[in-house]
C-alpha positions as CSV (number, residue, x, y, z in Angstrom):
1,X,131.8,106.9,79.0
2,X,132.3,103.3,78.0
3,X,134.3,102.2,81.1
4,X,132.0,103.6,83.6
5,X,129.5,101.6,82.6
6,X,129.9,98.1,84.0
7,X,130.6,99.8,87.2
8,X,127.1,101.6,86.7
9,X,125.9,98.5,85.6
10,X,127.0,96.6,88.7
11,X,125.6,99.2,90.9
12,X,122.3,99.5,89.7
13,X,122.0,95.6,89.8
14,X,123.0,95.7,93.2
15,X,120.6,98.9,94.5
16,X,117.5,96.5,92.1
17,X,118.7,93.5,94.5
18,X,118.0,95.8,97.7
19,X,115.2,97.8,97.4
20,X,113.2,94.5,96.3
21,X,114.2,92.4,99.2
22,X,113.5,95.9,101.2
23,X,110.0,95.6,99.2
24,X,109.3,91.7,100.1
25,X,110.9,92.2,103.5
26,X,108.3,94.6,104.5
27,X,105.9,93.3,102.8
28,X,106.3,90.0,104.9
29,X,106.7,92.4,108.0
30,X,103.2,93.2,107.4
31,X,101.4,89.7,106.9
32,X,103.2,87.8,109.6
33,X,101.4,91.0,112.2
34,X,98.1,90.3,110.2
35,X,98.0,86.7,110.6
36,X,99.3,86.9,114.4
37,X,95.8,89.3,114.7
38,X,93.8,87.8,112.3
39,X,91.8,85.1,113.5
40,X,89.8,81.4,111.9
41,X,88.7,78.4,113.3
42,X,88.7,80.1,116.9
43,X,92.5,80.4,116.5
44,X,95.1,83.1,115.0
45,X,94.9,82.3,111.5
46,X,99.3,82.1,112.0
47,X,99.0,79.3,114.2
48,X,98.4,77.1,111.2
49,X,101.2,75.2,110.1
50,X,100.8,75.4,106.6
51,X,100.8,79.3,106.5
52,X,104.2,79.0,109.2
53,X,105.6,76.9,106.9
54,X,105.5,79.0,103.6
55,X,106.1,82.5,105.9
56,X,109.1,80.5,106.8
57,X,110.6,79.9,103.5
58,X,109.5,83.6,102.4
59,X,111.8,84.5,105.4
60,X,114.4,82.4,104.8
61,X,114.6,83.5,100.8
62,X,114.5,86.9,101.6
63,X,117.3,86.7,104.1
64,X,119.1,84.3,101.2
65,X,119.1,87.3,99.1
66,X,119.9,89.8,101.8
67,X,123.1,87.8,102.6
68,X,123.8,87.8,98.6
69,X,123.3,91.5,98.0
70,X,125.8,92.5,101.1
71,X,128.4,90.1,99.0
72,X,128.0,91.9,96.4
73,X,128.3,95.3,98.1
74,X,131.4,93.9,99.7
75,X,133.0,93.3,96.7
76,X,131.4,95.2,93.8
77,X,131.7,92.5,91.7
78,X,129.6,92.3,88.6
79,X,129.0,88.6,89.0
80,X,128.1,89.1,92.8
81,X,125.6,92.3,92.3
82,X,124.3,89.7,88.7
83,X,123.8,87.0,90.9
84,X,121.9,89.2,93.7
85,X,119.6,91.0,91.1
86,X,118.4,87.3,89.9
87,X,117.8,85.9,92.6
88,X,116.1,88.4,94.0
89,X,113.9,88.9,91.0
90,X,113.2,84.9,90.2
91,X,112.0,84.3,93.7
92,X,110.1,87.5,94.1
93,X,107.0,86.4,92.1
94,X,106.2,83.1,94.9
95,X,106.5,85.2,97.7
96,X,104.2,88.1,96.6
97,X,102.0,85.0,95.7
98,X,101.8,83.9,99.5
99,X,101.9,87.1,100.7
100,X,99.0,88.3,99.1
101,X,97.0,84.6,99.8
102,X,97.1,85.1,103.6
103,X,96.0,88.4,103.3
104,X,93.4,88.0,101.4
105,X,91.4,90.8,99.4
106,X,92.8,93.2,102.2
107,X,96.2,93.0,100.7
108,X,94.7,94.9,97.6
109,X,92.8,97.4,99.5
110,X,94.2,100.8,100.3
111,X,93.3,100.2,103.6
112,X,96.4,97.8,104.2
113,X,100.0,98.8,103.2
114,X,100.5,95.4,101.0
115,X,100.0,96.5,97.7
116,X,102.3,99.3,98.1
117,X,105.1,96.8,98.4
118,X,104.1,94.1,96.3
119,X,103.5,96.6,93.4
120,X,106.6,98.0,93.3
121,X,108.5,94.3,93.3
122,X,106.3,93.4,90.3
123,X,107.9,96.3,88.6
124,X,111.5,95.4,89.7
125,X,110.7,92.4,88.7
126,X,111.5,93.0,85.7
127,X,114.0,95.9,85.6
128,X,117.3,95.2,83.6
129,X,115.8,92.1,81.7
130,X,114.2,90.8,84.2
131,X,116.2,87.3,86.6
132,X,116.8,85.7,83.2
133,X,119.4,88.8,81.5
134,X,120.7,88.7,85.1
135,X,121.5,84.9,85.8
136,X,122.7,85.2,81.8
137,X,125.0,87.9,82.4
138,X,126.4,85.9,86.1
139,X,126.9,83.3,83.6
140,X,129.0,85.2,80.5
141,X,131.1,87.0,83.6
142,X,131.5,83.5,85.9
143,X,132.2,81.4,82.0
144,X,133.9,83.4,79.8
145,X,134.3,82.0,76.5
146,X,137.3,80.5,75.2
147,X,139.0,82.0,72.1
């Protein structure tokens, strides 16, 4: 039916924009314990201000995108679930980056829970077009055109 779809539409853009910032989330759950254990140089490996610094902005995009995807559930609005889903899915790639850095090869083994996550956001990644249909489509429904 052709008028259940946007609603459809809207709702699988919003569940994409959750279960990827579920993925990341846990996924940064997982290295901040390791590096609190891990230890280099005599020290925890998380005491090093460079790796607090990028966990910290992993944190704070995730949460960005947390507090974007409840808008959107709030109001069910194409534009908000759009905007979610791409921002989401263009800041996912950096953060599985770091994650996987400060876990080193143990990230890939099965041994560690990592690549579970990270996997499955490089497949959402991608889902509906990928953060560039998304952002496109925020942009068509916050810019209609002009007749």
């Amino acid at each position: 039916d052709d008028d259940l779809r946007p609603r459809l539409q809207t709702l699988w853009r919003l569940g994409l924009a959750a279960e990827l910032l579920g993925c990341l989330q846990a996924g940064l759950d997982a290295v901040v314990a390791h590096v609190q254990e891990r230890r280099q140089f005599g020290r925890p490996l998380g005491s090093f201000q460079g790796i607090q610094h990028r966990l910290a902005s992993a944190a704070s995009a995730i949460q960005g995108g947390r507090w974007l995807t409840l808008q959107a559930a709030y109001t069910e609005s194409a534009a908000d679930a759009a905007c979610a889903a791409g921002y989401a899915q263009s800041m996912a790639t950096a953060i599985v980056y770091d994650l996987h850095q400060f876990m080193g090869a143990m990230g890939l083994t099965l041994e560690h829970p990592l690549h579970r996550w990270t996997y499955r956001v490089k497949l959402l990644r991608t889902d509906l077009g990928g953060a560039e249909q998304q952002l496109q489509q925020l942009a068509q429904l916050s810019w209609p055109p002009h007749d």
